[in-house]
C-alpha positions as CSV (number, residue, x, y, z in Angstrom):
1,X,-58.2,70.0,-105.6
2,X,-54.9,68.0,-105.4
3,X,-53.3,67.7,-108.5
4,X,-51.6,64.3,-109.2
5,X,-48.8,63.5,-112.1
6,X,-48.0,60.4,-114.2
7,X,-44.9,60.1,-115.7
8,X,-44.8,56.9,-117.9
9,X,-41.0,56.0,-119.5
10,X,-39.8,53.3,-121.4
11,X,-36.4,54.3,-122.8
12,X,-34.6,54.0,-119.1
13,X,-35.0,57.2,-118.1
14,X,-36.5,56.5,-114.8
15,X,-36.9,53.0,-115.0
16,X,-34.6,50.4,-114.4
17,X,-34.8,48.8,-118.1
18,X,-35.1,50.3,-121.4
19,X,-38.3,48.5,-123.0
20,X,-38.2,50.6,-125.9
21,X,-34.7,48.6,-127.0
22,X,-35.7,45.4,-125.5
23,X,-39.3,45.2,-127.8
24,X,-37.2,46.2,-130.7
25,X,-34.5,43.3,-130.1
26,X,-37.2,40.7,-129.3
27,X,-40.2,41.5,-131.9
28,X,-38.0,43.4,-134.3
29,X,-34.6,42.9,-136.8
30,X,-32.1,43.0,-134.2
31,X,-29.5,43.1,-137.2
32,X,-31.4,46.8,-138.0
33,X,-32.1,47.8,-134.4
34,X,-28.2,47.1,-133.8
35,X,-27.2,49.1,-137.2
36,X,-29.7,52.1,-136.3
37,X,-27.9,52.0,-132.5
38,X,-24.5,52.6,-133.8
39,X,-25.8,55.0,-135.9
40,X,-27.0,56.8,-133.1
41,X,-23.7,56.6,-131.4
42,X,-21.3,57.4,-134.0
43,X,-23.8,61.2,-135.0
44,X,-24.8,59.4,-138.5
45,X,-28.6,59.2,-137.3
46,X,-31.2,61.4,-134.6
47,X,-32.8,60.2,-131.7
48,X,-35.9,60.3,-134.1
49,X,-35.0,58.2,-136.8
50,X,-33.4,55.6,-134.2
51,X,-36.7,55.1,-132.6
52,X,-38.6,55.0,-135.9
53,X,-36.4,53.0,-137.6
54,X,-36.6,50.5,-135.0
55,X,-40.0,50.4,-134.6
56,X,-40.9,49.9,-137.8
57,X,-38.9,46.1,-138.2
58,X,-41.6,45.4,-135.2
59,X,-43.5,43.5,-136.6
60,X,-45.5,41.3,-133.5
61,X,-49.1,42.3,-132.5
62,X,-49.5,44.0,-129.9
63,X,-51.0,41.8,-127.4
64,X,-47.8,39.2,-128.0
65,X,-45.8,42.4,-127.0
66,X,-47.9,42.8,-123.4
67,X,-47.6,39.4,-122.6
């Protein structure tokens, strides 16, 4: 049996882009996205709470998002 693996990635990782940043800019509060980055970047706030914290000014349905 051959044994196959999928490796999905949105943060720019393997891929060229970073999606996750780009869906929070475009269907989020880029103000709060930008303010959760620096965050990040300065040690004042995880990986974790970045990511949630972004996601959570998303506010789009999803299909809008896939288009």
């Amino acid at each position: 049996m051959t044994q196959r693996l999928i490796a999905v990635d949105y943060d720019g990782t393997i891929t060229e882009k970073d999606l996750l940043q780009e869906i929070a800019y475009t269907f989020g509060v880029p103000e709060k996205v930008a303010e959760l980055d620096r965050g990040l970047e300065e040690g004042t706030v995880t990986l974790r709470d970045e990511i949630v914290g972004e996601y959570a000014t998303v506010t789009a349905r999803l299909e809008d998002v896939l288009e």
